[in-house]
C-alpha positions in Angstrom: 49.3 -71.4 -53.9 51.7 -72.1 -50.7 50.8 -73.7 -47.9 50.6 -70.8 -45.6 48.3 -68.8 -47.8 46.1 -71.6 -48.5 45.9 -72.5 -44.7 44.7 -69.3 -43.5 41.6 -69.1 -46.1 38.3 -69.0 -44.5 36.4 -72.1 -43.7 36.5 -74.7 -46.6 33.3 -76.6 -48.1 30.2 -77.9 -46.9 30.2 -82.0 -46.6 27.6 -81.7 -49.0 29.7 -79.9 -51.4 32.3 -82.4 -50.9 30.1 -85.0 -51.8 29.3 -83.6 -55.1 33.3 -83.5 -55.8 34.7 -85.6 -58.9 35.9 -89.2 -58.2 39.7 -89.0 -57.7 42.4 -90.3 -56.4 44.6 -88.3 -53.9 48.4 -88.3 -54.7 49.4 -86.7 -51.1 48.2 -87.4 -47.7 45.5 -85.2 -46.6 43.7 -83.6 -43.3 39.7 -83.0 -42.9 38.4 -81.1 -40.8 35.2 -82.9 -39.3 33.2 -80.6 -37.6 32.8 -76.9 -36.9 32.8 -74.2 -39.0 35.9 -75.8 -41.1 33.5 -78.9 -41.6 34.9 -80.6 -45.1 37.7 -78.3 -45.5 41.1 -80.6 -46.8 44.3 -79.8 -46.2 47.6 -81.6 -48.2 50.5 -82.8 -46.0 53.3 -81.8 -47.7 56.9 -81.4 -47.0 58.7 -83.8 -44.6 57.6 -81.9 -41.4 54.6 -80.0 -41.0 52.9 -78.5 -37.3 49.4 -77.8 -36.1 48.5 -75.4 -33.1 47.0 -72.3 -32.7 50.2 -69.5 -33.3 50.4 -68.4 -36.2 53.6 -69.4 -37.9 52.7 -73.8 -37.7 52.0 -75.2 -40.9 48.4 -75.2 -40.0 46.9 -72.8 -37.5 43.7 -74.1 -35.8 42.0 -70.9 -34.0 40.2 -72.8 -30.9 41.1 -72.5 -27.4 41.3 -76.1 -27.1 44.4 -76.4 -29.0 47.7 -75.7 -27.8 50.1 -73.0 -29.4 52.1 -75.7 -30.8 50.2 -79.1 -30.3 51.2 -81.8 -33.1 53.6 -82.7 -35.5 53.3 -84.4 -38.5 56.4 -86.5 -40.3 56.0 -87.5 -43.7 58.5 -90.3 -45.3 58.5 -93.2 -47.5 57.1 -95.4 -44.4 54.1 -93.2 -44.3 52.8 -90.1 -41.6 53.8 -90.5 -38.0 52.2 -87.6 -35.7 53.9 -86.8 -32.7 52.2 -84.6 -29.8 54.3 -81.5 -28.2 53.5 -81.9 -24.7 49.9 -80.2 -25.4 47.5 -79.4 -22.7 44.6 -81.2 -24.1 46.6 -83.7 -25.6 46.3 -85.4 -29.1 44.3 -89.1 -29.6 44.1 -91.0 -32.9 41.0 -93.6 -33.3 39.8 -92.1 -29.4 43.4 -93.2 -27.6 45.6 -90.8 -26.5 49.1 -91.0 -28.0 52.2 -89.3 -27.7 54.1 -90.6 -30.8 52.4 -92.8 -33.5 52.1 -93.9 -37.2 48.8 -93.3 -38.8 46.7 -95.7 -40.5 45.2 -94.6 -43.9 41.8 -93.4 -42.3 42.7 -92.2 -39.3 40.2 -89.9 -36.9 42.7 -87.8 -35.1 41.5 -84.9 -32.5 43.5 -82.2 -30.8 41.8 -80.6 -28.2 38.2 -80.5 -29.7 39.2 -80.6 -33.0 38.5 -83.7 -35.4 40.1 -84.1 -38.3 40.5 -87.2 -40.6 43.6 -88.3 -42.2 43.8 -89.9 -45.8 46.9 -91.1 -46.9 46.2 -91.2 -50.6 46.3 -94.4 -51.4 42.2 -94.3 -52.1 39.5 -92.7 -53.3 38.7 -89.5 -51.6 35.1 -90.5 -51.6 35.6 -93.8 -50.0 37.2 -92.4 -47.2 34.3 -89.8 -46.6 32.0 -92.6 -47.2 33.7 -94.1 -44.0 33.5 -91.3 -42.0 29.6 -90.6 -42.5 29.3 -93.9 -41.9 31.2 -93.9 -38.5 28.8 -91.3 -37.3 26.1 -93.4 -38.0 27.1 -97.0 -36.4 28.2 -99.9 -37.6 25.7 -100.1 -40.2 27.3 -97.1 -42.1 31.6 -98.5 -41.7 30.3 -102.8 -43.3 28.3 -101.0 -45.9 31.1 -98.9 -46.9 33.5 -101.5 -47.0 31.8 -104.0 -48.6 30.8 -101.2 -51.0 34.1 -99.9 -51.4 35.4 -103.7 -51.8 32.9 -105.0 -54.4 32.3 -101.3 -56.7 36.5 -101.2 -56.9 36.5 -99.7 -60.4 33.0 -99.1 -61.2 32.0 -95.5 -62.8 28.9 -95.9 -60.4 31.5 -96.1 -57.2 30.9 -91.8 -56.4 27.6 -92.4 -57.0 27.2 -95.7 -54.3 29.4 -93.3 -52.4 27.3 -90.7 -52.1 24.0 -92.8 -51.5 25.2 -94.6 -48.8 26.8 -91.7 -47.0 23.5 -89.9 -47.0 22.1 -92.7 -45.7 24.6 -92.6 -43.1 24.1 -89.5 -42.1 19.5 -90.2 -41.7 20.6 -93.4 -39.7 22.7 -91.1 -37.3 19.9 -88.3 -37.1 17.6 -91.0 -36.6 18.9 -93.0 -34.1 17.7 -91.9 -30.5 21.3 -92.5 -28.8 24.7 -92.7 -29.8 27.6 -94.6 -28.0 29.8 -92.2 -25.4 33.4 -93.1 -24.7 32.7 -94.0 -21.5 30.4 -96.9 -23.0 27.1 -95.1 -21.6 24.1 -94.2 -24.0 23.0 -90.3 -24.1 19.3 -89.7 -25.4 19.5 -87.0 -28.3 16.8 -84.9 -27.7 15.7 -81.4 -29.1 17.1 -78.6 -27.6 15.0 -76.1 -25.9 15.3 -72.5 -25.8 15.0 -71.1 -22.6 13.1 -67.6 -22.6 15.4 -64.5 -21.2 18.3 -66.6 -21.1 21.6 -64.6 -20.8 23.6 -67.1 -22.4 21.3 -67.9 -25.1 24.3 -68.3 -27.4 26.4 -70.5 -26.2 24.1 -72.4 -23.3 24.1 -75.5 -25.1 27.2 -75.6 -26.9 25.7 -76.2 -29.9 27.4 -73.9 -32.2 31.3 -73.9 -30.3 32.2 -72.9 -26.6 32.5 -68.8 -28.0 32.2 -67.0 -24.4 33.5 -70.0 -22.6 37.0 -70.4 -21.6 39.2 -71.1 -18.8 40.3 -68.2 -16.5 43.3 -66.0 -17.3 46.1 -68.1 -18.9 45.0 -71.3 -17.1 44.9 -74.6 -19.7 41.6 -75.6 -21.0 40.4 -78.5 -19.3 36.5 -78.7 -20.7 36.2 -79.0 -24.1 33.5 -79.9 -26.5 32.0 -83.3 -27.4 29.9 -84.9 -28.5 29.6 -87.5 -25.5 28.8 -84.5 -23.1 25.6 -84.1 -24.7 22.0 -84.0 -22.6 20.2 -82.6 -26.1 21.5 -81.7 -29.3 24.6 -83.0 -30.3 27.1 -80.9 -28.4 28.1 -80.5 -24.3 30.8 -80.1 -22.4 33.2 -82.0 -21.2 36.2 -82.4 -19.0 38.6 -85.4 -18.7 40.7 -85.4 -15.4 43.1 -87.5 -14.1 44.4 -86.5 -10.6 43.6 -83.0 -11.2 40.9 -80.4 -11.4 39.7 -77.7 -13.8 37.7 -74.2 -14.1 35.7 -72.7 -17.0 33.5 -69.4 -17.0 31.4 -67.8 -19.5 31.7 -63.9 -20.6 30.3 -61.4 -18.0 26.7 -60.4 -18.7 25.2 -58.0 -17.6 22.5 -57.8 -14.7 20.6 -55.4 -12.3 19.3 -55.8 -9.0 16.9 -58.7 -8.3 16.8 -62.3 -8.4 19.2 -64.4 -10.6 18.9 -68.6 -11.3 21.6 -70.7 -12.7 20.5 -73.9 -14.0 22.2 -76.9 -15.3 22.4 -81.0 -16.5 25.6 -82.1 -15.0 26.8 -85.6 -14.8 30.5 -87.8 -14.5 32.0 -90.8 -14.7 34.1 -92.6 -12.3 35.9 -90.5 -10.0 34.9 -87.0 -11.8 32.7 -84.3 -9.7 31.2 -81.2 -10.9 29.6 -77.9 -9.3 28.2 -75.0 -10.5 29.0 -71.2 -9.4 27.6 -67.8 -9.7 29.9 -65.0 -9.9 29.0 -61.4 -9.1 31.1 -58.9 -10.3 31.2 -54.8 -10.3 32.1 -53.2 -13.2 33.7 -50.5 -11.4 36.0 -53.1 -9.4 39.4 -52.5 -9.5 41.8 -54.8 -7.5 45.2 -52.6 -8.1 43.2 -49.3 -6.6 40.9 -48.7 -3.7 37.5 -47.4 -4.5 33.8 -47.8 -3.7 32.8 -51.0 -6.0 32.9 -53.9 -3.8 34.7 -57.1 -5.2 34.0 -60.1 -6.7 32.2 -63.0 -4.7 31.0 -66.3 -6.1 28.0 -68.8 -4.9 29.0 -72.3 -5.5 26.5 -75.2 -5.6 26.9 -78.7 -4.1 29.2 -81.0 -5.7 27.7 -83.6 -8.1 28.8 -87.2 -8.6 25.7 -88.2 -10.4 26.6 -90.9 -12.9 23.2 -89.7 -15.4 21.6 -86.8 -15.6 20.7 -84.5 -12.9 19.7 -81.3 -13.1 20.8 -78.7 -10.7 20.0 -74.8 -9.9 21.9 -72.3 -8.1 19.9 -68.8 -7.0 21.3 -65.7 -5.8 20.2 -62.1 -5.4 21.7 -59.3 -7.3 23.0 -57.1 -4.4 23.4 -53.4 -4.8 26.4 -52.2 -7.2 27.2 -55.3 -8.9 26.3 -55.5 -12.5 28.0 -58.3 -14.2 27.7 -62.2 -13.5 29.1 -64.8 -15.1 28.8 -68.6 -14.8 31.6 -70.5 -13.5 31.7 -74.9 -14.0 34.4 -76.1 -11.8 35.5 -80.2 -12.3 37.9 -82.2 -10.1 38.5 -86.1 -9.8 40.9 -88.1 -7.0 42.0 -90.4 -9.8 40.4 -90.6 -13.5 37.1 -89.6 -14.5 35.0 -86.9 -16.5 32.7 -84.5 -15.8 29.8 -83.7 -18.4 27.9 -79.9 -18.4 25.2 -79.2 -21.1 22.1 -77.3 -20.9 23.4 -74.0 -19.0 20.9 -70.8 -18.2 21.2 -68.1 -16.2 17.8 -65.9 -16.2 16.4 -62.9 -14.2 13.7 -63.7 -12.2 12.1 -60.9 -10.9 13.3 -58.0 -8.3 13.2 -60.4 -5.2 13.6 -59.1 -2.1 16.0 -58.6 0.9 16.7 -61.6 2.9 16.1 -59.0 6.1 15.5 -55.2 6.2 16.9 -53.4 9.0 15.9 -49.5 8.4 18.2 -48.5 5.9 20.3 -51.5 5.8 19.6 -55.0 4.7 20.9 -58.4 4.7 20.8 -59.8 0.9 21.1 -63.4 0.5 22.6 -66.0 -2.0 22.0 -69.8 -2.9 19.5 -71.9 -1.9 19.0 -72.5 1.2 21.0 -69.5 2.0 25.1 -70.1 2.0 26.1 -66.5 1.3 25.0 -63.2 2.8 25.7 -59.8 1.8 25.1 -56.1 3.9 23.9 -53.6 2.0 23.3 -49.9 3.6 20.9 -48.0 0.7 22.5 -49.1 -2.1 26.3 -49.7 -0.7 27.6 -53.2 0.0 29.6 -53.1 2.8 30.5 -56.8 3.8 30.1 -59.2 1.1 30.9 -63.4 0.7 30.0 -64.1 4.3 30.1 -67.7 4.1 31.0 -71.2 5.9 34.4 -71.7 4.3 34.1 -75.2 3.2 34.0 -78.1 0.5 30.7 -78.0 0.0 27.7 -74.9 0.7 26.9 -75.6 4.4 23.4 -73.5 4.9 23.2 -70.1 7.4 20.6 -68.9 9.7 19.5 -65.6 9.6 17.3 -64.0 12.6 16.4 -60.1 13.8 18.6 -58.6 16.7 17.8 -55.3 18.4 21.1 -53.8 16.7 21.3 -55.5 13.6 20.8 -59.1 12.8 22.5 -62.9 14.3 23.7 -64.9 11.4 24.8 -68.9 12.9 25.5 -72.0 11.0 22.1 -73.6 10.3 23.8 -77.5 11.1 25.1 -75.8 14.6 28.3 -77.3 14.2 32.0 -75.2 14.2 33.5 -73.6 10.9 35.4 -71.2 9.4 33.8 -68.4 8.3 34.9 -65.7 5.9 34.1 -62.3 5.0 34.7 -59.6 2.9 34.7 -55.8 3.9 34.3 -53.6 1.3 36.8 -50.7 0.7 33.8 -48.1 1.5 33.5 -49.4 5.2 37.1 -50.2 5.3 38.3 -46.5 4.4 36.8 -46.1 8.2 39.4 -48.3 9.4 39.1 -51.5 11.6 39.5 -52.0 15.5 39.5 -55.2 17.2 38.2 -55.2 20.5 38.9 -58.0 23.2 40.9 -59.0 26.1 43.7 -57.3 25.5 41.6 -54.0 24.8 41.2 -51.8 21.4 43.6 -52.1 18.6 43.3 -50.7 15.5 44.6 -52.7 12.3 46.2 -50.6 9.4 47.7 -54.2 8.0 47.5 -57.6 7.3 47.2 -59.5 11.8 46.2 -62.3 13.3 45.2 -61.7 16.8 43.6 -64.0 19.4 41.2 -62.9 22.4 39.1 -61.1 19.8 35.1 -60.8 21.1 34.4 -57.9 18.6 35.4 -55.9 15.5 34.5 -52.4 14.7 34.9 -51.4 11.2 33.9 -48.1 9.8 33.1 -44.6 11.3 29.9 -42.8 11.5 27.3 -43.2 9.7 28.6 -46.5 8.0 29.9 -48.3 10.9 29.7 -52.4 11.7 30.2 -53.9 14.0 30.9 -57.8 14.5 30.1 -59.7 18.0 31.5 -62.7 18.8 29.9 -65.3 21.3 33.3 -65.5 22.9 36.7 -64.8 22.8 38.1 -66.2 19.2 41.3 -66.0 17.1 40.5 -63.8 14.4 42.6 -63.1 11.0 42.7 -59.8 8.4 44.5 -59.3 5.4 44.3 -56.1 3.0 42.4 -57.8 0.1 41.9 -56.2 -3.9 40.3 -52.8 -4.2 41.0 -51.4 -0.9 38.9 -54.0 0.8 39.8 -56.8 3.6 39.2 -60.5 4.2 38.4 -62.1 7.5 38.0 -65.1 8.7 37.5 -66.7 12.1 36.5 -69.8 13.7 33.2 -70.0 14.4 32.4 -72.3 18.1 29.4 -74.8 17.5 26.2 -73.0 18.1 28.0 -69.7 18.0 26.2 -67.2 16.2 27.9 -63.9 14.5 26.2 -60.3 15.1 26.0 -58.3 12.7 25.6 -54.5 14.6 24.4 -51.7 12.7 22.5 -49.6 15.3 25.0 -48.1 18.2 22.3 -45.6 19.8 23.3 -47.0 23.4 27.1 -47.4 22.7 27.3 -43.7 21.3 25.1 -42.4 24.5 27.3 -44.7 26.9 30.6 -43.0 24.9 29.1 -39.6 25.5 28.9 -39.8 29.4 32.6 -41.3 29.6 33.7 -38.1 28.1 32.0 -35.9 30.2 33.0 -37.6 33.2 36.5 -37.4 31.7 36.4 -33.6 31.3 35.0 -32.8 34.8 37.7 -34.6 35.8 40.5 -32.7 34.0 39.0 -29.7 35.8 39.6 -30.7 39.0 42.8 -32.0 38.2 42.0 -35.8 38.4 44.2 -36.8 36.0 44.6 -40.1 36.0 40.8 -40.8 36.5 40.5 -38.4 34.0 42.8 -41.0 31.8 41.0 -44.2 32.7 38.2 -42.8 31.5 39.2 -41.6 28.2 41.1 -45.1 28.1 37.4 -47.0 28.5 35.7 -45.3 26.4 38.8 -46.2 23.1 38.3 -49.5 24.6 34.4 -50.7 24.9 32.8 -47.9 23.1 34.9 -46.3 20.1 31.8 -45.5 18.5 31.7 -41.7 17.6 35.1 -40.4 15.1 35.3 -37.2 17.0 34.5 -38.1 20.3 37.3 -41.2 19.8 40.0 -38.5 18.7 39.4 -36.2 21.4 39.8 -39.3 23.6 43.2 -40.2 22.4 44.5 -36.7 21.9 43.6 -36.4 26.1 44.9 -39.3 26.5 48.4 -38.4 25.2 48.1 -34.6 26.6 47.5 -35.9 30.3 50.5 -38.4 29.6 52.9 -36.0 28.3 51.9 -33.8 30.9 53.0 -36.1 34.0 56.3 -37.2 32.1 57.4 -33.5 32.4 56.2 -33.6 36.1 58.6 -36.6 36.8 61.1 -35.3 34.8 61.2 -32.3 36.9 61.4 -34.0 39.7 64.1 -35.9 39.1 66.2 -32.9 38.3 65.3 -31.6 41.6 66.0 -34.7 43.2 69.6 -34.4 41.6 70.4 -31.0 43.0 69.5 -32.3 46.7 72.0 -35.1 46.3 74.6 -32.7 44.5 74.3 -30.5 47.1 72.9 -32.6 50.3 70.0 -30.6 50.8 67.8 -32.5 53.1 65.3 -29.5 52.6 65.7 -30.2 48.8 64.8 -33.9 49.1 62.1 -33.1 51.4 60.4 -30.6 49.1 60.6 -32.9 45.9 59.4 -36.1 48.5 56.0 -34.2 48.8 55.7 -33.1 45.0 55.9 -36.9 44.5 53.6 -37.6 46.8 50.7 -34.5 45.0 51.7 -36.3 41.5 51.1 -40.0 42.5 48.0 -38.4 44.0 47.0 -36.3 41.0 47.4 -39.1 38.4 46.1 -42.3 40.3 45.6 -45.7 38.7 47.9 -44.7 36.0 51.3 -45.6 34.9 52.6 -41.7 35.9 51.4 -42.8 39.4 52.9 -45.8 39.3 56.8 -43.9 38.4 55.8 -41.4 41.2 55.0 -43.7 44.1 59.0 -45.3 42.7 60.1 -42.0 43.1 58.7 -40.8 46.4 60.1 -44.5 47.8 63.9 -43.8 46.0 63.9 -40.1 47.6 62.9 -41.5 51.1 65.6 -43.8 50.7 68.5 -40.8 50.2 66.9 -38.7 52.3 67.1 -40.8 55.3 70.5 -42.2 54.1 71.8 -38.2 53.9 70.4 -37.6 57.1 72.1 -40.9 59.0 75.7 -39.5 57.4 75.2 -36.0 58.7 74.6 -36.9 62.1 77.2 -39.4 62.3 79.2 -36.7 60.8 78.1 -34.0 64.1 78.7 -37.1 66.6 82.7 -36.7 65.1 82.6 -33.0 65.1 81.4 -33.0 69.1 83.2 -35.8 70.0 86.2 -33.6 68.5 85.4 -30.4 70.7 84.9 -32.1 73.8 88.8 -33.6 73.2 90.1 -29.7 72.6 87.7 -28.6 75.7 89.2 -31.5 78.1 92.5 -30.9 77.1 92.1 -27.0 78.2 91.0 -27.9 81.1 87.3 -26.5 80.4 85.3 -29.0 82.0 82.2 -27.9 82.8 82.3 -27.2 78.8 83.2 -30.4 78.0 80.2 -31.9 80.5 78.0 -29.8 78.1 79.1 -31.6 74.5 78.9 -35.1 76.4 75.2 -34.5 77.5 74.7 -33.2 73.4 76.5 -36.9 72.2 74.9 -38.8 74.8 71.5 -37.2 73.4 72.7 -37.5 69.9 73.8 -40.9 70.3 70.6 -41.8 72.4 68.2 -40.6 69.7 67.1 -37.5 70.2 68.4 -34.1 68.7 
């Protein structure tokens, strides 16, 4: 059969079963698988080049997602079997060392990833070798008994027979021994494992079996893997081993309803390693490449832990309205080299809970414990999700009743950054900052200082946040058709959450009456500041708002006409020097400035009345010096005919002229 066929054949046989094989003696180096569902299956080495990884196409494919496409290769000559790792994520260790190129002793224990594998050269028994292994797994008393067996029963007929004795005898002193030695030198209790009632991942929580539903997120290395020195019972945890780095891995989604869900763990490293816990929410309706209803995902972390033993930890969170999938989330880091060990994972319902703080028809839902994550729900819509103290580690919030909605403040009362998530229902609304430089409303991604409120949403779902002063706040368009925010939080600053606007809409309602009475009488520009107040303190009701900002720009529009009239008028005068003409556009100026007061159109009418004055009395100055010429010219003509009681007459008119007076 070639290699490729026999390689992809389904899991070879039992160790028993390879116990009860015929002695022999192997003419070609072999590979055997030591654990998993391949447990005792051999494979020859043959050719002078052969591959592992997880592609198809290598000479042996390895179906485990802590093996690399391509992860080792083997070279086979007349020195012996070098393997050589292919930049792998997980890397490739013979005898527990990592190696990057090396040549194999006769029994070496090789692992890629999470795989173990032994390697026989050939050059002995089969059953000697196997009689090694089993007695690796059970201490040293297992690897002298097997040499000196092998050694003294060389060419006995009873050698498969010794073999087999003392490898099940191997294998009791392993099951019986209460500990077995970790690679980090410490000592794990084996101890039964426990199944935990209503558990959602009751088959994989352990590890037990293999890491099925675990894996690292989207095409992301594997970093945890599964060993047997991870272990808090049974024989199988988790483990991650870091250098520099850090590392995520998440079970499948499950799926959950409202109410109460706890997370609980054993978690433990070694040297520099640290480990937390999360508990992701997720709506199966979520979509991040198209706006809709489901709100997005949003994850409770709990505190780091740099236990060096055991310590068991629990995260809690309650299953807000429209989510219905979780998933558990193990996140490992280290500032140098260490590991991080998981075993023992549950995630249970525990009854329907209840809201962290009803208001009428909305309520404040809560997540960890003590509290580190709120969520607003109105009936059975989230509207903000993930409000949270963006930091390293959960930092607590306080929750409290406010006449119009509810004061959430950083329970330590020092500053931080805190972050939000407004879901694409509210968001459809839109979103209007409010502050110092008045009401702006925010189709894309801004950061904006002088911020002391946000209104997001329109009428019926409508929020509102309050700000103890005047902070920098940041938004950007985030999956789904929702939006992230985050500002800086002051020490003892406390953020209000507004859902009730019974006094804004009533205080909205009176500005636009008094701004409609005015448009009647022709008060434009009180008409305007108004309209202009009410868009920028109370922009609570949709269609009072529009009819705010469609006056707005009518009265505008309106007295841009007006001025550009004017200035046509003003035009003609000085085409044709018509002091009437300036005169009569000087008091239309004047009834516009009046008309529109407090306004910008007032302002460019007050300019314009001041520019006419100023050509109206500079016309007027050239006309009379222009009659002072013209008599001055008539009384020469008159004196020169003699006519001097005439010419008397025009001096009296310059002298009044020239005096003053007309």
């Amino acid at each position: 059969m070639p290699l490729a066929d026999r390689t992809q054949l389904p899991p070879g046989p039992s160790r028993a079963a390879a116990l009860e094989a015929p002695e022999s003696m192997p003419s070609e180096p072999t590979l055997r698988f030591m654990i998993g569902d391949r447990a005792g299956e051999s494979v020859p080495l043959t050719g002078s080049s052969f591959t592992v990884g997880r592609r198809p196409g290598n000479s042996l494919q390895i179906n485990d997602p802590s093996v690399s496409g391509r992860h080792a290769e083997f070279t086979i000559d007349d020195l012996g079997v070098s393997v050589r790792d292919l930049s792998s994520t997980n890397g490739t260790r013979v005898d527990g060392a990592p190696v990057v190129d090396e040549r194999l002793a006769p029994t070496a224990l090789l692992r890629f990833g999470s795989v173990e594998l032994r390697f026989d050269d050939g050059s002995g028994p089969a059953g000697a070798a196997l009689a090694g292994n089993m007695g690796e797994a059970g201490g040293e008393l297992g690897r002298i008994a097997g040499d000196k067996l092998a050694a003294s029963a060389k060419g006995s007929k009873l050698l498969p027979v010794a073999v087999m004795l003392m490898g099940a005898l191997a294998a009791a002193v392993w099951y019986m021994l209460p500990s077995d030695e970790q690679g980090d030198g410490r000592r794990s209790k084996a101890s039964e494992v426990i199944q935990v009632a209503g558990n959602l991942l009751a088959g994989s929580y352990s590890f037990e079996a293999d890491t099925a539903g675990w894996a690292p997120p989207g095409e992301t290395p594997a970093v945890f893997i599964r060993s047997a020195g991870a272990r808090h019972s049974g024989r199988w945890g988790l483990r991650a081993e870091l250098e520099d780095g850090s590392g995520i891995h998440q079970s499948e989604l499950q799926s959950v309803g409202e109410g109460r869900l706890v997370l609980r763990s054993s978690l433990r490293v070694s040297d520099a390693g640290e480990v937390r816990m999360g508990l992701q929410l997720n709506s199966r309706a979520y979509n991040s490449e198209v706006a809709g209803t489901a709100p997005a995902p949003m994850t409770i972390w709990g505190d780091w832990c740099g236990a060096l033993d055991w310590l068991d930890v629990e995260v809690v969170a309650q299953v807000p309205p429209a989510y219905d999938r979780a998933r558990v989330i193990v996140e490992a880091r280290a500032n140098g080299s260490g590991t991080a060990d998981v075993d023992d994972v549950s995630l249970v319902r525990d009854g329907r809970g209840q809201p962290l703080l009803p208001m009428d028809t909305f309520a404040l839902i809560g997540g960890g414990q003590p509290v580190s994550h709120v969520t607003l729900v109105n009936v059975q819509q989230v509207l903000l999700s993930g409000l949270m103290v963006e930091s390293d580690t959960p930092r607590s919030l306080s929750v409290e009743k406010d006449p119009k909605g509810c004061r959430v403040s950083i329970s330590d009362g020092a500053p931080g950054t805190v972050v939000l998530r407004v879901a694409s229902a509210l968001a459809a609304g839109g979103l209007r900052t409010l502050g110092e430089s008045g009401s702006s409303r925010h189709p894309a991604a801004f950061e904006e200082t002088g911020v002391t409120s946000v209104l997001i949403g329109s009428g019926l779902e409508m929020v509102a946040l309050g700000f103890p002063g005047a902070l920098a706040l940041e938004g950007k368009p985030s999956g789904g058709g929702g939006w992230r925010l985050a500002l800086n939080l002051p020490a003892e600053g406390s953020l209000v959450l507004q859902v009730a606007f019974r006094e804004e809409l009533a205080a909205a309602l009176e500005l636009a009456s008094r701004a409609r009475r005015a448009v009647r009488a022709e008060h434009f520009g009180e008409a305007i500041l108004l309209w202009q107040e009410l868009l920028d303190a109370h922009p609570f009701d949709v269609e009072v708002t529009a009819e705010g900002q469609a006056a707005i720009a009518g009265l505008v529009h309106g007295a841009r006409i007006e001025l550009g009239l004017l200035e046509r008028d003003v035009e003609r005068a000085r085409f044709f020097r018509l002091i009437e003409g300036y005169r009569e556009a000087l008091d239309a100026a004047d009834r516009l400035s009046a008309r529109y007061s407090g306004t910008d159109s007032a302002t460019q009418a007050r300019q314009l009345v001041a520019s006419i004055g100023e050509e109206l009395n500079l016309l007027m100055g050239e006309l009379e010096q222009h009659e002072i010429q013209r008599l001055e010219a008539i009384r020469a003509a008159l004196l020169a005919r003699d006519s001097q009681q005439l010419a008397q007459a025009v001096s009296y008119m310059l002298q009044m002229k020239r005096g003053g007076n007309r």
